[in-house]
N, C-alpha and C positions, 0 to 999 in steps of 0.2 A: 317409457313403453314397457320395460321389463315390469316396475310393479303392476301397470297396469294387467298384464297377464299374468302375475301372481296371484291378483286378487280376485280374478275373472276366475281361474282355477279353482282357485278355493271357494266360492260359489258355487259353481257345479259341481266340484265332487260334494258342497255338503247338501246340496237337493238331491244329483242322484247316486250319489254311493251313500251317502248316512241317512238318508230319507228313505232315498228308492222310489217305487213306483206309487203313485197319488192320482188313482183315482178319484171319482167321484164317489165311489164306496171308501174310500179309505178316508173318510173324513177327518178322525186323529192325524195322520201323516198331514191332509191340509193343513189343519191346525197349524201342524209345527210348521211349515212352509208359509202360512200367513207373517205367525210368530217372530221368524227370523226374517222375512223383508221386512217386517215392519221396526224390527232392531236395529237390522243394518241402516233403513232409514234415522233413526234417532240418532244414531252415531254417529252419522253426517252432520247432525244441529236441523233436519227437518222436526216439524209435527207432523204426525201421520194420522188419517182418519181411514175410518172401516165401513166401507159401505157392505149392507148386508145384503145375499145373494139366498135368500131362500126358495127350495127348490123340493120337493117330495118330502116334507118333512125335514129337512135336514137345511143350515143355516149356512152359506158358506160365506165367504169375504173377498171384495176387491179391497187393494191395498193404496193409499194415494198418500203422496208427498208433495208438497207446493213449494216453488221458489218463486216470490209473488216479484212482478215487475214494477219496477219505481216511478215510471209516466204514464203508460199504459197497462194499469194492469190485468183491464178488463179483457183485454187480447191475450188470447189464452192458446198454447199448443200443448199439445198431450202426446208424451213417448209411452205407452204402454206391451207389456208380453206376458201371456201366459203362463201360469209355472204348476200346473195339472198335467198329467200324462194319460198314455191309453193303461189298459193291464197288463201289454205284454211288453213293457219296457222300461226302464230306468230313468229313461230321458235326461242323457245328458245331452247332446242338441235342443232334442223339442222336449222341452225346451228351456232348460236350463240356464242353457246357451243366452237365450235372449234374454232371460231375468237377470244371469251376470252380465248383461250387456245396459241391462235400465239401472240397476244399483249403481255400476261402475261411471257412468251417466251420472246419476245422483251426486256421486260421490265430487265428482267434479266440478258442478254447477252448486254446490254448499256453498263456495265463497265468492258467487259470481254476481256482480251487479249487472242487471239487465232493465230495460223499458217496460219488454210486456213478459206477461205468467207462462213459467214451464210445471205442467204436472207430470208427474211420475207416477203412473200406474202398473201395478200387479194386478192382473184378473184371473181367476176365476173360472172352471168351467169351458175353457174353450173348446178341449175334446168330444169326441162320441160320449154318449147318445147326443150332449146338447152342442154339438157342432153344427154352424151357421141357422141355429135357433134363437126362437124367445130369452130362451133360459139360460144363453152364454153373459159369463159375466161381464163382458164387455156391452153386451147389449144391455144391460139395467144401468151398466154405467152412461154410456151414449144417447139413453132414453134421458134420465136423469136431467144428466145436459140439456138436453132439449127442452125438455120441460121448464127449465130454471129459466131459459133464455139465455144462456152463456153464448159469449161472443169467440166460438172456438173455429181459428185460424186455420188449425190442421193435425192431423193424428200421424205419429209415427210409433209402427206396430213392428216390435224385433221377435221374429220368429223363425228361429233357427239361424242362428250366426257364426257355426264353432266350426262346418266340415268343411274343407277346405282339398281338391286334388289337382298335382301337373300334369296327369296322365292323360294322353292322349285319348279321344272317346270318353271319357269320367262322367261328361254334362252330358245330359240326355234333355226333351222337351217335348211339348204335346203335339207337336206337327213336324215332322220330319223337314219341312221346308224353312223351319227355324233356323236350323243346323247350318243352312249355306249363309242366316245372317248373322248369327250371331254362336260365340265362342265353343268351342268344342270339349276345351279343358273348365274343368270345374275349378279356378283361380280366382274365380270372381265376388265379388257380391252384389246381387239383385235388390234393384229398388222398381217396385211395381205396384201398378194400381188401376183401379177404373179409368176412362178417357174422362170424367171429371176433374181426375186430380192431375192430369199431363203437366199444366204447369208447375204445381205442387214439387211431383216428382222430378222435373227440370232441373228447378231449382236446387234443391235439395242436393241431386246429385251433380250442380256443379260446383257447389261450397265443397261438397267431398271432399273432390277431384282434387280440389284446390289444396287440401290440407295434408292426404299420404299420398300413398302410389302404388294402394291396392286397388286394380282396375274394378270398373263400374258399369255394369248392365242397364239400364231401363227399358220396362215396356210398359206400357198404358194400353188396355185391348178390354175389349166388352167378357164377360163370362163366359161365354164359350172357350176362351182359350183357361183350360182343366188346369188350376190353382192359381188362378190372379187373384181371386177373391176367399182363399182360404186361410184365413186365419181372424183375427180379433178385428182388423181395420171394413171387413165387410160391414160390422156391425154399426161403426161411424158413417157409412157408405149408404147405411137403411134411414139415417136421418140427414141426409144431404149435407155432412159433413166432407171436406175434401180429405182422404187419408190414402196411404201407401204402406207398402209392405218393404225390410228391409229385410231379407232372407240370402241362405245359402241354395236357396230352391229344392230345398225337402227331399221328397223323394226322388227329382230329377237327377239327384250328384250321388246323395247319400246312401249308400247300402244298406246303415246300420237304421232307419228311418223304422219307427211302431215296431223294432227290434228289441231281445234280451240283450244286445251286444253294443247298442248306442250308450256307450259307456267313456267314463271324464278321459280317456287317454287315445281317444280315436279324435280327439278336437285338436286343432291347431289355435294354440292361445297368442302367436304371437299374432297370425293374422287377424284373429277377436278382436287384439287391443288396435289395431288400426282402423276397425267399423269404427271402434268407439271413440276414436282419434277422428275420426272423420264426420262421424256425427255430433261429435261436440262442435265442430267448427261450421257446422251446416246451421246447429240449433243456437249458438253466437251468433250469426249471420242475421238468423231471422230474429231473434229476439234484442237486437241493439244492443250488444254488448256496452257496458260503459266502464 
């Protein structure tokens, strides 16, 4: 557990303290943010492929890693997170958070025999202007899919995994009447999605459960409830794929959220390594471990 929060660390400070802020203007800083997932991939023993995200002139890249499965390989699940930010912030949550949260994922399924395919995605693009648009890199990816006719099982999108509070009041949420059902303390991590994916997400979060004893949220509710569908897994959700969100719930907990001050030492790495502890044992579950 300790390395894995070593290595989770060193991820985010080297996107947002050596990188810094990566716009969609800051196309070099992408670069280097492609560059080094798609390193850290190689060093795991994946190939990594580049899908190209052209957008105003300007070329950017999703990141993909395969660990192809030995019976089933045509059954495919994709862990995907964004690792672009707004301009007025560093992002180490958003999302940094969650890209050392798919490497660290990566890093662990390198030697894992399984039935059916896990990909590992970096996207691209998921912020303003091109947030919940054409133009997110997740949506050229998800189209892609489509288009090929890929037999994809289900999307898990980590965005924002690092903020972590026991304070009483911390969790906030979009309807005050939340508040009498569910936790008050920001201690949690959230798995949410459209009511297409209720069982998806069930699931999912009962392998969790099963494997730490960082407690677990789910909610499954239509878009009106403000950020079910914010982030990269919407765009899975525009092509009738089943996906869910694994988040710390953004701006509901996080102060430091589209802030100068969401920076690597406001994150709790030990709580990080157990999403990852937890979603390795969800993505074994589903993929037949052998």
């Amino acid at each position: 557990m300790q390395d894995t929060a070593a290595y989770l660390y060193k991820v985010v400070t080297a996107l947002a303290q050596e990188i810094g802020v990566r716009t969609h203007l800051d196309v070099d800083k992408l670069g280097r943010c492609a560059d080094a997932i798609a390193g850290e991939f190689n060093s795991f023993g994946f190939k990594t492929t580049r899908q190209p995200v052209p957008i105003d002139g300007n070329t950017y890249q999703n990141i993909i890693a395969e660990r192809a499965g030995n019976a089933s390989p045509e059954k495919i699940l994709i862990v995907g997170a964004h690792y672009d930010t707004v301009r007025t912030t560093p992002g180490a949550d958003d999302n940094a958070s969650g890209v050392a949260g798919l490497l660290a994922l990566a890093r662990t399924f390198a030697g894992v025999t399984m039935s059916k395919t896990v990909r590992f995605v970096a996207f691209a693009l998921e912020e303003p202007p091109f947030f919940r648009t054409r133009n997110m890199g997740s949506y050229h990816y998800a189209r892609s899919l489509k288009k090929n006719r890929e037999k994809v099982e289900g999307m898990i999108c980590l965005e924002m995994i690092g903020f972590f509070s026991d304070r009483e009041g911390s969790q906030q949420y979009p309807f005050p009447l939340l508040r009498r059902k569910f936790p008050t303390k920001g201690n949690y991590i959230a798995m949410v999605g459209n009511m297409r994916s209720k069982r998806f997400t069930k699931t999912t979060a009962e392998s969790f459960i099963k494997a730490v004893d960082l407690p677990v949220v789910t909610l499954n509710a239509p878009p009106i409830v403000i950020g079910i569908d914010f982030s990269d897994h919407w765009s899975f959700g525009k092509f009738g794929y089943t996906a869910l969100m694994v988040t710390d719930t953004a701006f509901y907990r996080n102060p430091h959220y589209h802030a100068a001050t969401d920076l690597p030492e406001t994150l709790d790495y030990n709580r990080m390594a157990k999403v990852v502890r937890g979603l390795t044992a969800a993505v074994k579950e589903w993929g037949g471990k052998q």
